[in-house]
N, C-alpha and C positions, 0 to 999 in steps of 0.2 A: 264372631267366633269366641272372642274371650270373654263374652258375658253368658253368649251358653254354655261354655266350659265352666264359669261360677254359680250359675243356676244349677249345673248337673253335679257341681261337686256341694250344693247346700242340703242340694235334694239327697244326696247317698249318708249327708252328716244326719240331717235326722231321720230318715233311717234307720241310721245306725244306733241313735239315742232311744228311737222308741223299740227297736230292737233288745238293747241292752234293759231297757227299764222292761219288758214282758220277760226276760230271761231271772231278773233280781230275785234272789232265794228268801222267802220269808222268814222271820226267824221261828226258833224252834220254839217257842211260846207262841208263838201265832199258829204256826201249823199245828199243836195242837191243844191248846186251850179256847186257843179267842176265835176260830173260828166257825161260826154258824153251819154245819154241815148239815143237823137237820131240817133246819128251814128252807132248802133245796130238794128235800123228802115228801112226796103227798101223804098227807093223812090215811091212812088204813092201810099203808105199805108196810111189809112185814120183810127184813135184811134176815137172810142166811148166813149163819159163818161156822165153819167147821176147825173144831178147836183138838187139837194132840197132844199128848204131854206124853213123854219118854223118857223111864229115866234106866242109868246104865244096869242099878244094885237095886236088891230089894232096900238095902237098908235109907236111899235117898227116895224111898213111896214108890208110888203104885203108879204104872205106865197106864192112859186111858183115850178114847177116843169121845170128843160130845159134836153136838149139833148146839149152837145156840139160836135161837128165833127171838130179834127184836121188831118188836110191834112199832111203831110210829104211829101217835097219833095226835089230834090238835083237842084244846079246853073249847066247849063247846060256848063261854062267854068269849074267848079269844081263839079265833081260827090263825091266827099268823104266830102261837105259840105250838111248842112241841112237846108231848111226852110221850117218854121210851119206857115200855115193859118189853122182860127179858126171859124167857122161857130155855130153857137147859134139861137137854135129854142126856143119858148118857146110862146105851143099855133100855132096860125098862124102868129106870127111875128117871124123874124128872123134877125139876127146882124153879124156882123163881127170883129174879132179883128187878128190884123196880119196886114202885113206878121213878122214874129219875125226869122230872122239870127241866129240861134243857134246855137251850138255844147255839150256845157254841162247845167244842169237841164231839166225840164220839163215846157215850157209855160202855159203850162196849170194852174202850182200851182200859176203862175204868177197872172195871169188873177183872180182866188180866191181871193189870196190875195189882190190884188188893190178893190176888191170890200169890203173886211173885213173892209179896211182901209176906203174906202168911207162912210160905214154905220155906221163905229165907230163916224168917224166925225159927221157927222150928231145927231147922236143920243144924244152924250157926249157937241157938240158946240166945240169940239176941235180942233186943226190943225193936219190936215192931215197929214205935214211933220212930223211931232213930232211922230205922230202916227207910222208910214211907220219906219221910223228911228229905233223907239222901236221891231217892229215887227221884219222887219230886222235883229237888235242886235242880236233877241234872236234865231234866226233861227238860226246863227253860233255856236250855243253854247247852243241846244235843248238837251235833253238828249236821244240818241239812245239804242236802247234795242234789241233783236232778236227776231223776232215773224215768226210766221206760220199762211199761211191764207188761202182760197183758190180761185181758179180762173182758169177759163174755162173746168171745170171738174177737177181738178189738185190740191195738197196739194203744195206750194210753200214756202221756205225759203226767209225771208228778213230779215227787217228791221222795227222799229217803232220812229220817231221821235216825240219825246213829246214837248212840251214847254207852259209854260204861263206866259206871255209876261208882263204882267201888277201888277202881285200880289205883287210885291217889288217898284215898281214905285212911285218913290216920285211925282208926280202928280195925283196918283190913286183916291185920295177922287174925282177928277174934273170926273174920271170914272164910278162912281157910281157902277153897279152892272157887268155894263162891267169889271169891275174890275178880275172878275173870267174867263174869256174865255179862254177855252183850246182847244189848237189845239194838231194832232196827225195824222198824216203820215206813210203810211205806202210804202214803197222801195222794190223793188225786180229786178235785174239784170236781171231774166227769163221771167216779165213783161212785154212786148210790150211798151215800152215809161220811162219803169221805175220805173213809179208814180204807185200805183194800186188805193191808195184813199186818202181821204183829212175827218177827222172828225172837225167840229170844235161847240162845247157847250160853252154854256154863260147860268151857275144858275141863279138862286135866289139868295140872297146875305145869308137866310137861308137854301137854300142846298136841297130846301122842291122839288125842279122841276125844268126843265129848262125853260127858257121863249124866248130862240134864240137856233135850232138849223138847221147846216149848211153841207151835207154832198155832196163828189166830190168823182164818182166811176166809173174805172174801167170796160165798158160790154162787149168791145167787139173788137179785128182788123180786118180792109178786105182790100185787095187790090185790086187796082183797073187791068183789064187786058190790057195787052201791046195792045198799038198801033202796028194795020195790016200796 
């Protein structure tokens, strides 16, 4: 009895260990720089995401709705690499950004974020690099959490990366209200590309509403069918 009582309590310990080691939160440089998300993408798969921006005043720009379409595809000397072109509707104009070489993160948050950075400048009169730099910073060193969300009919396990980037910043008074903008990410391995969304809110400096917000989601994958 008392050696299967030690065998049944070795058995619950690891367990418990391999338990604890599948629950361990990657860090927030891993979830999104280092890891490979398109390489789990087939070649001629094309990611939907439907991108909002909202802002309270005319004078903080122009509220808009787009569709982004990324292409995924493989170099035809190397089929185990990936590039991503990025097609942008929005209305009857359309843009392009790409082609982007990649193998780990997602373009797409790329593409957000350079425009976060552009409208910060503008708004604040500040430098862009300083801006990007700060952003950047804190992206390696966001605070990751475990969430559940859902997508494509489906309850999914990830990730949530938090951060905000500016509320310690010794330049923040030049920030004004931008001062508070929070962004927030959400990761998933079982996601098509990765990414599933991108939140990102900028209060009022009392808390009373937002006056900027910014959301990148996740609708949909299709592939395109093989060439006859």
């Amino acid at each position: 009895m008392l050696r299967r009582a030690t065998t049944l309590a070795v058995a619950t310990s690891i367990v418990a260990l391999f338990a604890t080691a599948t629950l361990a939160a990657p860090t927030a440089s891993e979830l999104f720089f280092e890891t490979p998300y398109l390489s789990k993408v087939e070649p001629g798969t094309t990611l939907t995401y439907a991108y909002k921006h909202v802002a309270s005043e005319a004078k903080l720009g122009d509220s808009f709705d787009e569709t982004l379409d990324m292409k995924v595809t493989a170099p035809a000397d190397d089929p185990a690499k990936r590039v991503a072109e990025v097609l942008i509707h929005r209305g009857d104009k359309e843009g392009e950004a790409g082609p982007f070489p990649t193998m780990n993160g997602n373009p797409i948050a790329l593409i957000l974020l350079e425009r976060e950075v552009k409208e910060m400048a503008q708004l604040s009169k500040g430098s862009p690099f300083y801006l990007r730099n700060r952003v950047r910073e804190h992206l390696s060193s966001g605070t990751v959490t475990p969430a559940r969300f859902s997508f494509d009919g489906r309850e999914v396990e990830g990730w949530k990366l938090t951060m905000l980037p500016f509320t310690e910043d010794p330049n923040k008074d030049k920030l004004q209200e931008l001062v508070g903008r929070r962004y927030e990410f959400l990761f998933a391995d079982s996601v098509p590309g990765g990414l599933y969304s991108i939140d990102v809110v900028t209060p009022k400096a009392d808390g009373s509403t937002n006056i900027i917000e910014t959301s990148l989601t996740l609708t949909g994958a299709s592939t395109a069918p093989a060439a006859k």
